[in-house]
ROKOL-238665 format. One record per residue: residue number from 1; x, y, z of N, C-alpha, C in turn. Coordinates in nm, 3 decimals. Example, Ala and Ser with C-alpha at 12.3 -4.5 7.8 and 13.67 -1.06 7.14 Angstrom:
2
num 1, n.x 1.319, n.y -0.569, n.z 0.780, ca.x 1.230, ca.y -0.450, ca.z 0.780, c.x 1.320, c.y -0.330, c.z 0.780
num 2, n.x 1.285, n.y -0.225, n.z 0.708, ca.x 1.367, ca.y -0.106, ca.z 0.714, c.x 1.290, c.y 0.003, c.z 0.787
// end
This chain:
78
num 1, n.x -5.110, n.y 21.033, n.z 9.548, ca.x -4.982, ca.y 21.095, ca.z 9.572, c.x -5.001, c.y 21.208, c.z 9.673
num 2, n.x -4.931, n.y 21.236, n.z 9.746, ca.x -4.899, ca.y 21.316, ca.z 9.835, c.x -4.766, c.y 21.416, c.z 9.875
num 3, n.x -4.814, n.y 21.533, n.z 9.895, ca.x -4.749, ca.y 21.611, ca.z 9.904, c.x -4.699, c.y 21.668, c.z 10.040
num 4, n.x -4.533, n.y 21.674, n.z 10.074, ca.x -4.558, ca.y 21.786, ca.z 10.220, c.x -4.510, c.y 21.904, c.z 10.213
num 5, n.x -4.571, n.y 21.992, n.z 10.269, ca.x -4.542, ca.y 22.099, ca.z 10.275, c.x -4.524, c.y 22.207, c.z 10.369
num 6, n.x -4.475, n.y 22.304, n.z 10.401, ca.x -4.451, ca.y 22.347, ca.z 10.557, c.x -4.561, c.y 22.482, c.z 10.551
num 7, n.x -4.684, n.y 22.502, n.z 10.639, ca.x -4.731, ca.y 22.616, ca.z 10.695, c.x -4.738, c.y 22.636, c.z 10.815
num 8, n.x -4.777, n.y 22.764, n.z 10.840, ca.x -4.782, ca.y 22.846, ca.z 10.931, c.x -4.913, c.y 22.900, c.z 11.044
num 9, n.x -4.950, n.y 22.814, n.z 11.122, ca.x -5.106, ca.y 22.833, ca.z 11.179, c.x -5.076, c.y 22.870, c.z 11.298
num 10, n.x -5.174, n.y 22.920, n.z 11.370, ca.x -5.137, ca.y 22.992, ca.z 11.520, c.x -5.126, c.y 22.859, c.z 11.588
num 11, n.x -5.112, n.y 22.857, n.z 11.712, ca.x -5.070, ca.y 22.784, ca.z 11.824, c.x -5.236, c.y 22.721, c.z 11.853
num 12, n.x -5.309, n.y 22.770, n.z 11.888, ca.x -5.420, ca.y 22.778, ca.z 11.958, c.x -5.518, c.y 22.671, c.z 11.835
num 13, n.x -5.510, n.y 22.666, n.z 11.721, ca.x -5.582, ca.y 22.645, ca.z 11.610, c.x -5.488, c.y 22.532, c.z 11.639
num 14, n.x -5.392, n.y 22.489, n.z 11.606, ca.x -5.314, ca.y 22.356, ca.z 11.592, c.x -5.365, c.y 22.288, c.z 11.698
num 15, n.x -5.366, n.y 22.356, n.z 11.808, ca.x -5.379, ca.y 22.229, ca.z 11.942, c.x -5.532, c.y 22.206, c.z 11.930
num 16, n.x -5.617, n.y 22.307, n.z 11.918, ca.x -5.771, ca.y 22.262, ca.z 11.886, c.x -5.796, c.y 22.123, c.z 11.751
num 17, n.x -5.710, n.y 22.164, n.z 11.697, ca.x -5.734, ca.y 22.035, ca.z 11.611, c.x -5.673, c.y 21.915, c.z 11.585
num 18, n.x -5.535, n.y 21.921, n.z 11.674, ca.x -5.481, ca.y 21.786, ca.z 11.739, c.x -5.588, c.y 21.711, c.z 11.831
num 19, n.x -5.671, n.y 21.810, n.z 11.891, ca.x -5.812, ca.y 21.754, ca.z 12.028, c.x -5.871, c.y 21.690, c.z 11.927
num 20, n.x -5.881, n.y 21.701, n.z 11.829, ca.x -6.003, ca.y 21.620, ca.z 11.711, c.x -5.963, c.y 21.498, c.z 11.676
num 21, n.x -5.803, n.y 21.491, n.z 11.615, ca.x -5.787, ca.y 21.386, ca.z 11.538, c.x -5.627, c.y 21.398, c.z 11.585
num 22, n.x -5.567, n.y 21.271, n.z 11.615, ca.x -5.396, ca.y 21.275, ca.z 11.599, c.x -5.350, c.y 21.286, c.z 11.452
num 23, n.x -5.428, n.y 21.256, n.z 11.354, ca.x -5.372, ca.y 21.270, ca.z 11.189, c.x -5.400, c.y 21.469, c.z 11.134
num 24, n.x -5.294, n.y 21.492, n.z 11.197, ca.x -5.309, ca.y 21.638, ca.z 11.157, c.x -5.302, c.y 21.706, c.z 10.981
num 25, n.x -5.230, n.y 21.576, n.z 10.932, ca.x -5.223, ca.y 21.575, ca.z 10.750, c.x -5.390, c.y 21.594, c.z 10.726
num 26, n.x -5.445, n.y 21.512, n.z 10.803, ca.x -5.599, ca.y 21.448, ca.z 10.728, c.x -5.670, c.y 21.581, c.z 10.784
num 27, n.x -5.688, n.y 21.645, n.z 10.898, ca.x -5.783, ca.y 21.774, ca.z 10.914, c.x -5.722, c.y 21.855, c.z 10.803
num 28, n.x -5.609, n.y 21.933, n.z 10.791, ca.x -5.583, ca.y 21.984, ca.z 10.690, c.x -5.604, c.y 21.984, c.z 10.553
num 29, n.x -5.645, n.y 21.850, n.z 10.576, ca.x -5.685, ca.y 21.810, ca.z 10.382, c.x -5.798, c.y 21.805, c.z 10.371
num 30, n.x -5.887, n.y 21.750, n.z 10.485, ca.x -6.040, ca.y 21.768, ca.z 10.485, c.x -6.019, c.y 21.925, c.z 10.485
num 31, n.x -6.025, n.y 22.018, n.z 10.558, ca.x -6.056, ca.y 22.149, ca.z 10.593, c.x -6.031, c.y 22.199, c.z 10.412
num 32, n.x -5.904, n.y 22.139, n.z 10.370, ca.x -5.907, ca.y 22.260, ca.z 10.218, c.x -6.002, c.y 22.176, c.z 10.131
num 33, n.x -6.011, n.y 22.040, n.z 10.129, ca.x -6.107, ca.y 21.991, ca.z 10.001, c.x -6.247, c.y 22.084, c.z 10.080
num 34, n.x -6.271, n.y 22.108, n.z 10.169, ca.x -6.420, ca.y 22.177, ca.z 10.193, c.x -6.389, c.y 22.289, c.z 10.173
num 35, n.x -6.295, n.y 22.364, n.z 10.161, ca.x -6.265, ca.y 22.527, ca.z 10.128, c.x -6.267, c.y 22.522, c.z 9.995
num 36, n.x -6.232, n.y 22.417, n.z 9.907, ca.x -6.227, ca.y 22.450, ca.z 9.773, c.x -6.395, c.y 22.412, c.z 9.736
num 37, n.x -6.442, n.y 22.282, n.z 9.814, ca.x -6.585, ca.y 22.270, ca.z 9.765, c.x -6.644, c.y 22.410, c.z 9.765
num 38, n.x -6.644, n.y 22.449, n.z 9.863, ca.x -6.717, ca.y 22.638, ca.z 9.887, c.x -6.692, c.y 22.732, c.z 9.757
num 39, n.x -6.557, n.y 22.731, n.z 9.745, ca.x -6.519, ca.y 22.817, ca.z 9.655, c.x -6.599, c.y 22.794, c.z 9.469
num 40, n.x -6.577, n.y 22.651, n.z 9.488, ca.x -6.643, ca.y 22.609, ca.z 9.319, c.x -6.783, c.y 22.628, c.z 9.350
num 41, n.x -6.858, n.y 22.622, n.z 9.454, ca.x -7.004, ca.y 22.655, ca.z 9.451, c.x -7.023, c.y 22.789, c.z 9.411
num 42, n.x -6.953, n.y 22.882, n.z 9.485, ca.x -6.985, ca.y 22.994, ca.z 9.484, c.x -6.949, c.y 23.089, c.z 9.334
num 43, n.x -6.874, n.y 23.008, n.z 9.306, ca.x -6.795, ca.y 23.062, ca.z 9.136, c.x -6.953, c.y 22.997, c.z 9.050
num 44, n.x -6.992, n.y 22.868, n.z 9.058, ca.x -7.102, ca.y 22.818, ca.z 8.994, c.x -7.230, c.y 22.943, c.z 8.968
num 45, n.x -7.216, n.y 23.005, n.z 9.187, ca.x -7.388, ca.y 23.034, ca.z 9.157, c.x -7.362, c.y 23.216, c.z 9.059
num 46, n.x -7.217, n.y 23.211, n.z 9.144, ca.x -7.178, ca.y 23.390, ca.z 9.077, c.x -7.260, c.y 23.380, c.z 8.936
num 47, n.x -7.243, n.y 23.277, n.z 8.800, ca.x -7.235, ca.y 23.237, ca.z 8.662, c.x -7.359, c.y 23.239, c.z 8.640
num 48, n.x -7.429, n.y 23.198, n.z 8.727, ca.x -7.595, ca.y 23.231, ca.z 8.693, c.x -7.639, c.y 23.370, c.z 8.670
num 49, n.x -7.726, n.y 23.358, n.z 8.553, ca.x -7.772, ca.y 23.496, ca.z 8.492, c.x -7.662, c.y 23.551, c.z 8.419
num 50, n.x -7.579, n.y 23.509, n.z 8.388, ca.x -7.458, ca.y 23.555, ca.z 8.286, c.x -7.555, c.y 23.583, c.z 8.179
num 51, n.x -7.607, n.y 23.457, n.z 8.067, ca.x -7.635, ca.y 23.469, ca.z 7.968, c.x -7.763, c.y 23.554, c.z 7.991
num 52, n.x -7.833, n.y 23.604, n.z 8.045, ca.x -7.942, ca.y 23.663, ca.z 8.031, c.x -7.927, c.y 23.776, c.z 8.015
num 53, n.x -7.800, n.y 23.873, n.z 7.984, ca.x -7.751, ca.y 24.000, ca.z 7.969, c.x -7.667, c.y 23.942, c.z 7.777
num 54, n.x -7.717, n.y 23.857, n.z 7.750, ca.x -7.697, ca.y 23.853, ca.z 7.583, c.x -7.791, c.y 23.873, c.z 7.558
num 55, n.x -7.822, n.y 23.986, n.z 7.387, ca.x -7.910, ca.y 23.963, ca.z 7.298, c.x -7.970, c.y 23.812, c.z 7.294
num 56, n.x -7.901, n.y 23.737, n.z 7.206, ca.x -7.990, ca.y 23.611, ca.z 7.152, c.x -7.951, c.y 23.513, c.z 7.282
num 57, n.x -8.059, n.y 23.409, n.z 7.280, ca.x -8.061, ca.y 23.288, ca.z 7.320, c.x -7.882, c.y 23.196, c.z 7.329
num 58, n.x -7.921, n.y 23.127, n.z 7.418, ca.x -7.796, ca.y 23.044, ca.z 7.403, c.x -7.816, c.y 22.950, c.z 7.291
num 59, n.x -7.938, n.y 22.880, n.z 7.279, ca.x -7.955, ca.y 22.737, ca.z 7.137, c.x -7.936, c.y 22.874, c.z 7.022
num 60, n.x -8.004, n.y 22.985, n.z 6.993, ca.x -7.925, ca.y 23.064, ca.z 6.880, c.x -7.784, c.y 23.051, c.z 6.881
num 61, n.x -7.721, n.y 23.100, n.z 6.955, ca.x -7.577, ca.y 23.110, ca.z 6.925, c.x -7.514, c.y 22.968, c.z 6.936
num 62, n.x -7.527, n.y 22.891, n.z 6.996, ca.x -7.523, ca.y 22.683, ca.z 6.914, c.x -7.551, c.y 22.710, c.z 6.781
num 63, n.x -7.651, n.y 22.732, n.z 6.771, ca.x -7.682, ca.y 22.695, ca.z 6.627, c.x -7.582, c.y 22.750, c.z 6.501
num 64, n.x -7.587, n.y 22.939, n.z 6.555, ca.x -7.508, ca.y 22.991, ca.z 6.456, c.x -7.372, c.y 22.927, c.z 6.438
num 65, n.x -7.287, n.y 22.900, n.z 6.568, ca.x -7.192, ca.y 22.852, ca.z 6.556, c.x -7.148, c.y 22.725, c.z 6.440
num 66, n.x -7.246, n.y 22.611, n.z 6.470, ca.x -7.288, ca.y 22.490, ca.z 6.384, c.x -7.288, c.y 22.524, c.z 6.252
num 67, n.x -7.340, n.y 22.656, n.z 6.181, ca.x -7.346, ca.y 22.691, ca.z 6.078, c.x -7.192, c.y 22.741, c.z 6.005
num 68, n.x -7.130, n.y 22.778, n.z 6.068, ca.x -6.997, ca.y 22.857, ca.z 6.027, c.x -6.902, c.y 22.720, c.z 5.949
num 69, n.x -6.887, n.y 22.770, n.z 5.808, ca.x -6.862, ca.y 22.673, ca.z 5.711, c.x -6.708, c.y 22.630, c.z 5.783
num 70, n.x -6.633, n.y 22.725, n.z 5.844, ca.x -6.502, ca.y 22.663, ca.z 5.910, c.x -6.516, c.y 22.560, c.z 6.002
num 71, n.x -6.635, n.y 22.583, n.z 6.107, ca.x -6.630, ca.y 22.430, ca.z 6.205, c.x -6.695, c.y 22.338, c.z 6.160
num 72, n.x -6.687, n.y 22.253, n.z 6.266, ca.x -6.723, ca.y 22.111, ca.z 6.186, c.x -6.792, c.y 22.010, c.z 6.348
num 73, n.x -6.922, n.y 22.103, n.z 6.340, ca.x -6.985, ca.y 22.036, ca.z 6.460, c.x -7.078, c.y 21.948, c.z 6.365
num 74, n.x -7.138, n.y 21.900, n.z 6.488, ca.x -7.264, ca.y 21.785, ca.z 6.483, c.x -7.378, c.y 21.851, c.z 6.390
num 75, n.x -7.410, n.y 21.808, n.z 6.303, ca.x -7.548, ca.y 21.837, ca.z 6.207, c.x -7.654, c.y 21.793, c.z 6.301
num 76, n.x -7.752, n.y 21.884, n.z 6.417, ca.x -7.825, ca.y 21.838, ca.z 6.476, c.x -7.974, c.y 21.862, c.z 6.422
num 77, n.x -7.971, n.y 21.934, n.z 6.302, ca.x -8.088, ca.y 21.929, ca.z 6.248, c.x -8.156, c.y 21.848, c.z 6.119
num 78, n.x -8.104, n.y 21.694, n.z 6.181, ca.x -8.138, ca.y 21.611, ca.z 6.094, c.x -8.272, c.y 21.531, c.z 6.115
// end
């Protein structure tokens, strides 16, 4: 499915990328699926070393969780 929608780009940027391709939908859609690829990488690597500013382990806190008589995870210590 597809969407249209109206923006706003300088003059100079439009005609540089009409020189590329006559499907001006398709640079635009390539250009943001690679702006969003960037963006989810960079959110990924930000997340690294999160848990290393907790007390316990991450398999501790699995585990404790597993234990809490309200949930109802996987018995992995069978």
């Amino acid at each position: 499915m597809s969407i249209k929608t109206c923006i706003n780009i300088s003059e100079d940027l439009f005609n540089e990328a009409k020189k590329l391709s006559d499907n001006f939908s398709s640079v635009v859609a390539e250009a943001l699926r690679e702006y969003l690829r960037k963006k989810k990488v960079q959110k990924a690597l930000s997340s690294f070393g999160s848990w290393e500013k907790r007390d316990k382990s991450s398999a501790d806190m699995v585990n404790e969780m597993r234990k809490e008589d309200t949930r109802r995870y996987a018995d992995r210590h069978r």
